[in-house]
Each structure stands twice: as structure tokens, then as C-alpha cells.
C-alpha positions in Angstrom: -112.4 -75.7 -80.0 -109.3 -77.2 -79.9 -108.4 -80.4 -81.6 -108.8 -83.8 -80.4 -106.8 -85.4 -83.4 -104.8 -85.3 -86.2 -107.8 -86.4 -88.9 -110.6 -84.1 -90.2 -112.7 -87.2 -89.8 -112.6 -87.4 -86.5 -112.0 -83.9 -85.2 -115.2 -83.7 -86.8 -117.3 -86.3 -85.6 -116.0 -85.8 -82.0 -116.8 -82.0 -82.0 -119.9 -83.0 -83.3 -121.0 -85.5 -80.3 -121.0 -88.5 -82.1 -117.9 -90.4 -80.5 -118.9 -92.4 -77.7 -116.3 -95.6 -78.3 -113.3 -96.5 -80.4 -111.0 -99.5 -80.1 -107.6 -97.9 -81.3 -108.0 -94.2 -81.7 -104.4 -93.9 -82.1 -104.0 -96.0 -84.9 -107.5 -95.0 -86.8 -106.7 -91.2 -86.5 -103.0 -92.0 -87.9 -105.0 -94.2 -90.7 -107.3 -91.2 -91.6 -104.4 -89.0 -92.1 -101.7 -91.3 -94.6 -105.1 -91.5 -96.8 -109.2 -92.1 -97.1 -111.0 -94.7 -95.1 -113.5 -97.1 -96.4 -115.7 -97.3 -93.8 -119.1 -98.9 -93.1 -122.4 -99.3 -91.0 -125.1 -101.8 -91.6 -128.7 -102.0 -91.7 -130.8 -104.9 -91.4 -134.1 -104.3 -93.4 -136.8 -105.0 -90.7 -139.4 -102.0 -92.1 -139.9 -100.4 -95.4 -137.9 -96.9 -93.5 -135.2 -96.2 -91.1 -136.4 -94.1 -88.5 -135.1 -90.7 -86.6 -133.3 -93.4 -84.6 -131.1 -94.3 -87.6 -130.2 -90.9 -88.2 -126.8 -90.2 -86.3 -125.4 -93.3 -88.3 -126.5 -91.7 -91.2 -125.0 -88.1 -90.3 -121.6 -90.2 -89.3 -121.4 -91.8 -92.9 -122.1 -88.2 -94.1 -119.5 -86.5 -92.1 -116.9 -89.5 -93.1 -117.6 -88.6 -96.8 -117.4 -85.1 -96.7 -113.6 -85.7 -95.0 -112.5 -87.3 -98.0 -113.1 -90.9 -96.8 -115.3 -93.9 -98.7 -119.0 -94.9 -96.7 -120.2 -97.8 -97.3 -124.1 -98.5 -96.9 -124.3 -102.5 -95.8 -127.8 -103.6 -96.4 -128.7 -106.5 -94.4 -130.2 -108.8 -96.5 -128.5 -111.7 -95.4 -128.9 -110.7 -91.4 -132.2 -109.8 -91.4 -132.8 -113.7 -91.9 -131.9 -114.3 -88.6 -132.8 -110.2 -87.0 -130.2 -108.9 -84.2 -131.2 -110.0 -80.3 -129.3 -107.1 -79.1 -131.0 -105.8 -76.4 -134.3 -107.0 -77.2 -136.8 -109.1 -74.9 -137.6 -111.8 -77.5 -137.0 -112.8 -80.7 -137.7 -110.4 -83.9 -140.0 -111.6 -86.4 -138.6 -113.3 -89.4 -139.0 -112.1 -92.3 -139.3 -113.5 -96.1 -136.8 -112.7 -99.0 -139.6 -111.1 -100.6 -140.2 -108.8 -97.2 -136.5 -107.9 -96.9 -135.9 -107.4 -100.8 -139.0 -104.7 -100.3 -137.7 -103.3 -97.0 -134.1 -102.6 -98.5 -135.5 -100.9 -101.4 -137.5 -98.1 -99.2 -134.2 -97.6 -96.9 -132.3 -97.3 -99.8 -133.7 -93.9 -101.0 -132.7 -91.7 -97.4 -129.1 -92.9 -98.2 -129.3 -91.7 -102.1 -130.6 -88.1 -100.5 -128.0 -88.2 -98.7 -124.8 -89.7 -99.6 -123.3 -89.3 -103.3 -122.7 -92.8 -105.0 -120.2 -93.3 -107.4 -116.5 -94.6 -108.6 -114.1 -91.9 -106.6 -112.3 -92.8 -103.7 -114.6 -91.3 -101.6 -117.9 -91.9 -103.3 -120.3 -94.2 -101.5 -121.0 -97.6 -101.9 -124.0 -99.4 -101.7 -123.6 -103.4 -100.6 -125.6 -106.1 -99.7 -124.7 -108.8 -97.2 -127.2 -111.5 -98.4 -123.9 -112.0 -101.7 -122.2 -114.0 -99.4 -123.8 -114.6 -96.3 -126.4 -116.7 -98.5 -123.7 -119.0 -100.3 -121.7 -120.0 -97.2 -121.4 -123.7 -96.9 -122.1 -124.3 -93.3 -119.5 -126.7 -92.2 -117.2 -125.1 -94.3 -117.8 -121.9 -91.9 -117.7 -123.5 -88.8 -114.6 -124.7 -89.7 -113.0 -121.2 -90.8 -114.9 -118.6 -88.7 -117.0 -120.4 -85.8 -114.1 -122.0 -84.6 -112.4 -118.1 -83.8 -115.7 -117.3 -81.5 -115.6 -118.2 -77.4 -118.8 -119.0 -76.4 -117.7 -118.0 -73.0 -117.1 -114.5 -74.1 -120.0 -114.0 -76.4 -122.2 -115.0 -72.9 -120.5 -112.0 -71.4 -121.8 -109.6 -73.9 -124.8 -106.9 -72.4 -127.0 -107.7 -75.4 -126.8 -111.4 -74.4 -126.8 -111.2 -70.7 -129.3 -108.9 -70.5 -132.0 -111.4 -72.4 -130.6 -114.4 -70.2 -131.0 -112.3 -66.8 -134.7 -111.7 -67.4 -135.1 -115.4 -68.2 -136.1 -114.7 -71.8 -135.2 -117.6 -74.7 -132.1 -117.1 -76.8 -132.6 -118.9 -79.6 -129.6 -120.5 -81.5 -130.8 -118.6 -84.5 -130.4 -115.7 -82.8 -126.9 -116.4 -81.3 -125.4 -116.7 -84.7 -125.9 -113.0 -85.6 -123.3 -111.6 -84.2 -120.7 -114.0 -85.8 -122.5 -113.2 -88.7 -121.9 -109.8 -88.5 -118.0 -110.0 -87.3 -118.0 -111.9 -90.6 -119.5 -109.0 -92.6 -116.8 -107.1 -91.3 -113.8 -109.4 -92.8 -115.3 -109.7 -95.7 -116.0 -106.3 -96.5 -112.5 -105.7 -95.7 -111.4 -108.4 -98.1 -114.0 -107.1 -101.1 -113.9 -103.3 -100.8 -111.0 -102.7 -98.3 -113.4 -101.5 -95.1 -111.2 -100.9 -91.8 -113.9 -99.4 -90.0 -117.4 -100.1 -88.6 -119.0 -97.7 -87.1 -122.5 -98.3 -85.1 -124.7 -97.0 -81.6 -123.2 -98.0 -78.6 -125.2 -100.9 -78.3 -123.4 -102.7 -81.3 -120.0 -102.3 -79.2 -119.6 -106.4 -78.5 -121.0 -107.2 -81.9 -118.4 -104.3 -83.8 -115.5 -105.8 -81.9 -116.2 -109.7 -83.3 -115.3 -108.6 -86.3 -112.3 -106.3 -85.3 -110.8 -109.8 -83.3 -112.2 -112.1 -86.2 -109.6 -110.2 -88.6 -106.9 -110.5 -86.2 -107.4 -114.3 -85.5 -107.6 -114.6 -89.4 -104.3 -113.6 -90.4 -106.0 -110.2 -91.9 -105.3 -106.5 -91.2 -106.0 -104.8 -88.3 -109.8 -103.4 -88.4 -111.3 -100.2 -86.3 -114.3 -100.4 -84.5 -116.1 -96.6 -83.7 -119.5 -96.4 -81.8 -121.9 -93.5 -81.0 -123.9 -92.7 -78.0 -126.9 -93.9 -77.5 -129.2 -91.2 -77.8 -132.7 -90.3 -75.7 -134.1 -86.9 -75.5 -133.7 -84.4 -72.2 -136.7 -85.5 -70.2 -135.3 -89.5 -71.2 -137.5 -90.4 -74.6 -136.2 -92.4 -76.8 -135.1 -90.5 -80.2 -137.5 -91.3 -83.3 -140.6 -92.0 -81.1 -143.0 -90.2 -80.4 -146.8 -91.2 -78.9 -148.2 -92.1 -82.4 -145.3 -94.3 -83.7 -142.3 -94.3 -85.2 -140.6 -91.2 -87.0 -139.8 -92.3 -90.3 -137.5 -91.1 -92.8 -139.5 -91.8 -95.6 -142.3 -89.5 -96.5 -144.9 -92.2 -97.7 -144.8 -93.1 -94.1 -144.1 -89.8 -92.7 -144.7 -86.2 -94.4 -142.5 -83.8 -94.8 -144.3 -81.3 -92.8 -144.7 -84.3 -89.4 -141.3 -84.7 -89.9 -140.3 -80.8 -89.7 -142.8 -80.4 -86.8 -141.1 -83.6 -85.1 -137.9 -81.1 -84.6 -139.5 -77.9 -84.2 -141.5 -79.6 -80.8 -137.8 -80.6 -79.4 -137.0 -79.8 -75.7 -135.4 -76.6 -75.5 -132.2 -78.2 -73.5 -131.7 -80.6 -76.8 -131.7 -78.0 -79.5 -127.6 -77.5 -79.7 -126.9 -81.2 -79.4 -129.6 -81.6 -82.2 -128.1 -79.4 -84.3 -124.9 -80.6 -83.9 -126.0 -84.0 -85.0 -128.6 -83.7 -87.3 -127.3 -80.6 -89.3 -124.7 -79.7 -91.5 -124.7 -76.3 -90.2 -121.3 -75.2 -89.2 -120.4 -75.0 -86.0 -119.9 -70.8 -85.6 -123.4 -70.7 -87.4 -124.9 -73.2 -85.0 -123.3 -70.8 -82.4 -125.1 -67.8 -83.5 -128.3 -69.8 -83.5 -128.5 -70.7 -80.3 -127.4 -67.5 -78.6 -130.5 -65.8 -80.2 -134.5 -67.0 -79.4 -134.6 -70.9 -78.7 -138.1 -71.1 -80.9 -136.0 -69.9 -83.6 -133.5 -72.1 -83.3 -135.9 -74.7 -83.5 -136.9 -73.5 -86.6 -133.6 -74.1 -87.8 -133.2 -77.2 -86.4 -136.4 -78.5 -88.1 -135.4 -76.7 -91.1 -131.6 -78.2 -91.6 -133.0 -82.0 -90.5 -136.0 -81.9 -92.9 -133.5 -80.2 -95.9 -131.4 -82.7 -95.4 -133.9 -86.0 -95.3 -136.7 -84.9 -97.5 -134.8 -81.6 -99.5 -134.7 -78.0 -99.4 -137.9 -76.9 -101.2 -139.9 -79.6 -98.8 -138.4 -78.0 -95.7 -139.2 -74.9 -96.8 -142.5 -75.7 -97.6 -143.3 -77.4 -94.4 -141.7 -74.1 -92.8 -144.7 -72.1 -94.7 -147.4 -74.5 -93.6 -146.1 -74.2 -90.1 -146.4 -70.2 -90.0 -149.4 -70.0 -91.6 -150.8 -72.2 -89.4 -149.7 -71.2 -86.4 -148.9 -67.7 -86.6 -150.7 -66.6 -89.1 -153.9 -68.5 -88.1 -154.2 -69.2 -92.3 -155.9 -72.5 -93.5 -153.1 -74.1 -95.5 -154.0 -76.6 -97.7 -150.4 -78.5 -98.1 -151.4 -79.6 -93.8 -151.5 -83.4 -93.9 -154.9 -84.5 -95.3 -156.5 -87.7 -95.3 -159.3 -88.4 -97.9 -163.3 -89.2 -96.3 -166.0 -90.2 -98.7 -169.6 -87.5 -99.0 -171.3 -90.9 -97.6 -169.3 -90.8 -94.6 -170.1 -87.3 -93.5 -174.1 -87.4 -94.2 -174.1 -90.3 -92.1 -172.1 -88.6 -89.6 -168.3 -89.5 -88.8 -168.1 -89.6 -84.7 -165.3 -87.0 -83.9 -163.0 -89.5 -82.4 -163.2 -91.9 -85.4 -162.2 -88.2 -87.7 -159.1 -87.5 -85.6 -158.3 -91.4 -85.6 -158.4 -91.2 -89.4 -156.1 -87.9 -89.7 -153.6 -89.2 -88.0 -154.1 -87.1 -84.8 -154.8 -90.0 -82.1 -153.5 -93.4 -82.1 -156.6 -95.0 -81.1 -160.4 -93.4 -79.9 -159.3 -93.4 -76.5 -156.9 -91.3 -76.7 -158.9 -89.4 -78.9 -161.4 -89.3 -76.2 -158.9 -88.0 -73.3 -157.8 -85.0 -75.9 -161.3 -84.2 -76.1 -162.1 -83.9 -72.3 -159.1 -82.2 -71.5 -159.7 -79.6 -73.8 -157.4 -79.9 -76.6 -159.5 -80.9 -80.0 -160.7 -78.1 -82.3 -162.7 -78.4 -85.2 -162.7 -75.4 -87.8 -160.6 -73.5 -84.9 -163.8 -74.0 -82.4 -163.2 -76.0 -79.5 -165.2 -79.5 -79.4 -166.2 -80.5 -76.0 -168.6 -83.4 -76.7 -166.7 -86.7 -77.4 -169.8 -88.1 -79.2 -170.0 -84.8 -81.4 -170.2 -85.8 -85.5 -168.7 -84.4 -88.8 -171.3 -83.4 -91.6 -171.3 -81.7 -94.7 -172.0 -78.6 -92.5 -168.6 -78.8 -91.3 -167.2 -78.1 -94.6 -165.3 -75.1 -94.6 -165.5 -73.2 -98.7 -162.1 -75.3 -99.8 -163.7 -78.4 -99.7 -161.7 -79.5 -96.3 -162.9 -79.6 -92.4 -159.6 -78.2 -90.4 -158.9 -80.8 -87.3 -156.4 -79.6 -84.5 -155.1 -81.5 -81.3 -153.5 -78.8 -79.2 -151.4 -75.9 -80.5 -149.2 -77.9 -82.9 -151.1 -81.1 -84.4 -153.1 -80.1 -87.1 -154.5 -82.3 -89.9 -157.4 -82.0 -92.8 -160.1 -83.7 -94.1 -161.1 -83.7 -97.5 -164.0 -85.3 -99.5 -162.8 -87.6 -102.1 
């Protein structure tokens, strides 16, 4: 493939699929070259996990350290105060210190899995927004940074019009975050030297307030680098799935959903996946695909979850999975969920079991599995939605094997 640019950096990330925007690529590939970048992307703290969503900004901070250039990891401690509007139909929740203090702690161990941390030029760093966002005097700010903001421009943004077109509130909470965040960006540029934010497409407008704050400033000039915004072939959005979120934490998501998460991935998405969720190279990635598409999905699943959770969980989950499916084996290491002896010898209603492992978001959907044909207990197929669990059920491990389909598989074990 021939190259784009000058810079590893981005030669890398475009041949990757990860470019979508950048304000002056001219002048950031030129910057890349004469030495490292410090560059950042933030994340407000609104759940205990970042999600599959999250994940290209992730891989993009990767790809920026293993080029020789500095990531920084913003946590949002001071703009999850107010939450980001963009492209939302209301107002987020607010949260409390306490809320956001426990939210950044749980997103803080994907980065430490993977990003290194440390003194070199281009170890990580790991900053928090709330050191000076929470000590601004408010006049005082008005003064030095609101004054640089055109409310006319800011009303032409897509993450504002789109709210005020459907006639939803924008509060005036809500309108400060984005000259909160052009702040971040000056700042961070003052404290650690950042000349680069990088985000999804979506943060374009808010990205840029920061780039033209510096310049209004007096300060240096600033680069602004976006993604595409990603959905799956058939038009899903990425990190969803019908029972939630896909989380990057494995106290709300196992290792083995999350590997199982990329081995179900449309066949037409697997190269682009492995492009931007891998750090396989790109000859490898070549090979991969050329060969049988379920294998590749393998990989795929195998290089994400190595990379998120670690090799030997990856490779477990890659066990459980053959067992389970190919094999027709009864692993034990398949998510379980704990039932007491009193529940079963009063009988636990099927739809409440599959509810309870984690394969139906609710007994209606339960329900419609059952009628169409899909739910198995013990590998027999269960056609009565009123059917109950007992002891009988039991298999000699001490578990009762539940299955939803060919690929959702859970167990059930007396605690």
C-alpha cells in the first residue's frame, strides 16, 4: 500500500481506517516527523466501563504510542459534571463526585491493559480534567475564554442543531461543555505540551473549539484528528448488541461474551475489524482473510479479546467456544450464574432461568426464543414456555447447561 504521508503515525492509522477528519494534515504529518506528539482523547466517566464503542479511540492512542509519540488518557472528571449533549435527545443524567470518582476508576484499568504508563517521551499519561476545570473562577473565565466563543457559530454545530430541530431543551448546562472541552485542550497543551486531540467524528465541532481557542489565545497552533463513526454491515451500532452494552470490563462482561461478541461479526466486517481492533499486521491480516471467513473470525475474536482482557483469557474463551460448539463438551469455564437448592425444588419457570443466565433480557423475549424453537436445556430442545428447572435437571457437575440458539450458552449452578 502506498504511503499517504511522511509520519509512521499516520501512515498507520490511515491504512488502518481510522482517519475520517483532520484540520491541517500538512502541518500534523510534518509535526510527527521533526519529533513525538503528545497527543490526547477524553473520556467522560458516565458508567463504571467504556464499551466496544470506545474501542477505536483506544486502538488510535495505541497506534500513536507504538509510533513513538506520547497518549494522553483525559478522564473527565470535571466534564462529566455537566455530560456532553452531542447528539443526544435530552439531557444526560448528572452524576455525583462520588459516581464519577467510581466510574473513572473502572475505565481506568482497559487503558492500563493497554497502554504502557510511565516517564519516556512516549509513555502514556493518565490526567484528569476535574484539576482545573473544578478551580476556575467563573467570571474570571468568562472573561479569558467565553469571551473567544460565537454563540452564533456554536448554534451551527450538528450536535446542537440537531437537539434544537427536534424541539428538544438545551439546557445552558449543557451548552457550556463544549467550551469546556476547547478549554481542556489549551490547557493540556499549556501542562503537558498536547497538539493533538483526537475523537469519533461526532466530536468534530467540539475538537475544533479548542484548536481555534489556542489560536485566539496567543498559543500554538493545535491539531484536531477524528475517526469514523462506526456501525456494523447490516447498520448496528458497534458495542450493542440486543442484551446491552459490550463492555470492556469483565466484571460486567466475561471474557468468553466478549470473545463471542467478535466471533458472531458479519462476514463483510471481519477485515475492517481486524484492522481496527487488532494489532495484527497488515500482510498477516491479509493471509487471514483470504483463507475460511469462520476462521478469521476466530482471529478476530482472539486478537480483540488478547488485547482487552489478555492472552491466556482469549485463549481460554477460544477453548470454551470449541468445546462447546464443536466438540459438543460441557465446559465448565461457560458463564454461570449461581441458583440456590430452594429455588429448584420449588421449581424455577424456564423463562425466569434464562433471564437469570444472562440469555434474555426480559421473560418475553425469553418467551419468543422458546416458541420459535431456539432454547435447549441439557442439549434437549424445550418447547413449553411454562416448563420448570428441578434438581432432576442437574446434570453429574453440579450445573444445568442453558442454550439460546447455536452460540448463547450459559450455566446454572447450585450455590
Amino acid at each position: 500500500m502506498a504511503a499517504k504521508y511522511k509520519s509512521d503515525f499516520l501512515n498507520v492509522l490511515d491504512q488502518r481506517g481510522f482517519i475520517h477528519q483532520i484540520s491541517d494534515p500538512e502541518g500534523l504529518d510534518a509535526a510527527a516527523v521533526a519529533g513525538p506528539v503528545s497527543g490526547y482523547i477524553g473520556f467522560d466517566a458516565t458508567a463504571t466501563s467504556l464499551h466496544a464503542g470506545s474501542l477505536i479511540q483506544i486502538m488510535m492512542l495505541y497506534w500513536m504510542q507504538q509510533t513513538g509519540h506520547r497518549p494522553i488518557t483525559l478522564m473527565g472528571g470535571g466534564t462529566s459534571m455537566v455530560g456532553d449533549p452531542s447528539f443526544k435527545d435530552e439531557a444526560r443524567k448528572l452524576l455525583t463526585v462520588e459516581a464519577i470518582d467510581t466510574n473513572i476508576a473502572g475505565i481506568k484499568k482497559i487503558f492500563a491493559q493497554v497502554l504502557r504508563y510511565g516517564d519516556g517521551p512516549s509513555d502514556a499519561l493518565m490526567v484528569n480534567n476535574a484539576e482545573w476545570l473544578l478551580k476556575l473562577n467563573y467570571v474570571e473565565f468568562l472573561r479569558d475564554v467565553g469571551r473567544h466563543f460565537s454563540v452564533n457559530r456554536m448554534m451551527s454545530f450538528d450536535s446542537v442543531k440537531l437537539r434544537l430541530d427536534r424541539e428538544q431543551s438545551l439546557s445552558f448546562l449543557e451548552f457550556n461543555y463544549m467550551i469546556m472541552q476547547g478549554y481542556d485542550f489549551v490547557e493540556l497543551n499549556r501542562r503537558y505540551g498536547a497538539t493533538l486531540q483526537m475523537g469519533g467524528s461526532d466530536q468534530w465541532g467540539n475538537i475544533i473549539n479548542g484548536v481555534d481557542l489556542s489560536h485566539r489565545m496567543g498559543g500554538p497552533q493545535l491539531y484536531a484528528l477524528t475517526s469514523p463513526l462506526l456501525t456494523t454491515s447490516s447498520g448496528a451500532k458497534m458495542g450493542k448488541t440486543a442484551n446491552g452494552a459490550v463492555w470492556l470490563n469483565a466484571d460486567l462482561m466475561s471474557p468468553y461474551d466478549f470473545w463471542q461478541y467478535w466471533r458472531n461479526a458479519e462476514d463483510a466486517d471481519v477485515e475492517r475489524f481486524l484492522k481496527l481492533y487488532t494489532v495484527l499486521p497488515h500482510d498477516e491480516i491479509a493471509r487471514i482473510v483470504a483463507g475460511d471467513v469462520n476462521e478469521a473470525k476466530k482471529a478476530l475474536a482472539t486478537g480483540v479479546t488478547s488485547l482487552v482482557h489478555g492472552v491466556d483469557a482469549a485463549e481460554q474463551a477460544a477453548k470454551t467456544a470449541a468445546a462447546t460448539f464443536e466438540a459438543g463438551a460441557l465446559d465448565l469455564s461457560l458463564p454461570t450464574s449461581d441458583i440456590t437448592r430452594g429455588e429448584l425444588n420449588a421449581g424455577l419457570g424456564i423463562q425466569a432461568a434464562l433471564v437469570q443466565a444472562g440469555l434474555a433480557a426480559s421473560n418475553g423475549e425469553a418467551r419468543r426464543s422458546i416458541q420459535g424453537g431456539a432454547v435447549r436445556v441439557n442439549d434437549e430442545v424445550v418447547t413449553d414456555e411454562r416448563a420448570t428447572l428441578t434438581e432432576a435437571h442437574l446434570l453429574p457437575e453440579g450445573v444445568i447447561k442453558l442454550s439460546v440458539g447455536k452460540k448463547k450458552h450459559a450455566l446454572l449452578r447450585v450455590a
